[in-house]
C-alpha positions, -999 to +999 in steps of 0.1 A: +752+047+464+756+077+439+733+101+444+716+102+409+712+134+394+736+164+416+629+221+138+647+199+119+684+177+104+670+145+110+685+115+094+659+095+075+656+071+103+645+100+133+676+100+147+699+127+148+738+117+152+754+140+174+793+142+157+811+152+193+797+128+216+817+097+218+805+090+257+804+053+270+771+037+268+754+035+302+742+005+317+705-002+327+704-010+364+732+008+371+733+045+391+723+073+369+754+095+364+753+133+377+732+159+362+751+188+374+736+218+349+719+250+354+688+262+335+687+289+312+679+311+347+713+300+358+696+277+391+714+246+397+696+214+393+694+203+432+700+167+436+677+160+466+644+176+445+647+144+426+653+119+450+623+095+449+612+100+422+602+089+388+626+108+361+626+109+325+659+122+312+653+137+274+690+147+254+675+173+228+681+203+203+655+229+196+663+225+159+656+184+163+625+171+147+628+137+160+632+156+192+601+177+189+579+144+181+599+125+209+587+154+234+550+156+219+549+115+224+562+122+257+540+150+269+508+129+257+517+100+282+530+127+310+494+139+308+478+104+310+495+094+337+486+120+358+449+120+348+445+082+364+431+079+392+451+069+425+460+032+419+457+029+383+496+038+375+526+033+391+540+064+380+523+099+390+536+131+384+570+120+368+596+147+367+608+156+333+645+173+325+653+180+294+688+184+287+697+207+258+729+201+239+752+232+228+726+261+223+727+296+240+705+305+268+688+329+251+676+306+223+667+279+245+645+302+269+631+313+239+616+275+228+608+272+260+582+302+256+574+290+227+568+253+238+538+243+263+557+216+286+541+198+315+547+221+347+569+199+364+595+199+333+630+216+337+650+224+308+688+228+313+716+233+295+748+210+287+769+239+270+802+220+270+788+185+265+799+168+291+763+153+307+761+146+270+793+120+268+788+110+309+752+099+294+762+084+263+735+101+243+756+097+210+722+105+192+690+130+202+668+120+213+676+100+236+657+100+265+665+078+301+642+066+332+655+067+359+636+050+390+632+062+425+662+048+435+680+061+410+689+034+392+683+038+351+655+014+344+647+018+302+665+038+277+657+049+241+682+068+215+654+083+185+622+083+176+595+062+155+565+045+152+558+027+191+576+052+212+545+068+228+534+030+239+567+024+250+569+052+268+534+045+285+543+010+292+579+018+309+565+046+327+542+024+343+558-004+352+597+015+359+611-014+379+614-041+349+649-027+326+640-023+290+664-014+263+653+001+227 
């Protein structure tokens, strides 16, 4: 099994085209391909740090509006989930990685100051684009879950009306594949 991981040009439906990725489409219930990026601190994302868990994958651009109410709907049900109490969600403490497409390191750790994310959030950076087309995010946002094993369990490219209660209801229940 492979390991799994080692504002605003918004089109008038909330999702932003992105020109230069032409990747293959990836298939729910298959293995997550490789995130193999460094953060804007050049650290590697390690592999094992994400084994067994819960991860939502968010493609975004600092200058994405779509993105920026994709990561607001996102943060809101980040924060619910880990206010339950034990037993009342599958999913605690998710890990969240966002993967920014084709900006400079100093521009993205400057959003990030800017940006209050939840504290087990890491933000790297696909210069090149190549998680990008290995993903298939043709359009940001586009956000993956993968499950504890690794496996991708619910995808969505964009955002509107729903996502937050899509997110909630995925998030808590990451074993059943959805596709939006």
């Amino acid at each position: 099994m492979q390991v799994p991981f080692a504002a605003s040009n918004a089109e008038a439906d909330d999702r932003t085209p992105l020109p230069s990725s032409e990747g293959a489409m990836p298939v729910i219930g298959s293995a997550a391909p490789a995130l193999d990026l460094e953060d804007v601190e050049q650290h590697r994302l390690p592999p094992a740090a994400l084994r067994g868990h819960v991860v939502v994958v968010e493609f975004f651009a600092t200058w994405c509006a779509p993105c920026h109410r994709a990561l607001s709907d996102l943060q809101a049900v980040l924060d619910d989930a880990n206010a339950h109490e034990p037993g009342q969600a599958n999913v605690k403490n998710p890990i969240l990685i966002l993967v920014n497409l084709h900006e400079s390191r100093d521009l993205v750790a400057d959003w990030i100051k800017r940006t209050s994310l939840p504290p087990s959030t890491r933000v790297v950076l696909d210069l090149d684009g190549t998680a990008t087309k290995q993903w298939g995010a043709n359009r940001i946002p586009t956000a993956f879950i993968v499950g504890p094993d690794g496996i991708i369990r619910h995808i969505n490219r964009g955002w509107g009306p729903g996502y937050r209660e899509r997110l909630r209801r995925w998030l808590n229940a990451p074993t059943r594949p959805q596709k939006n």
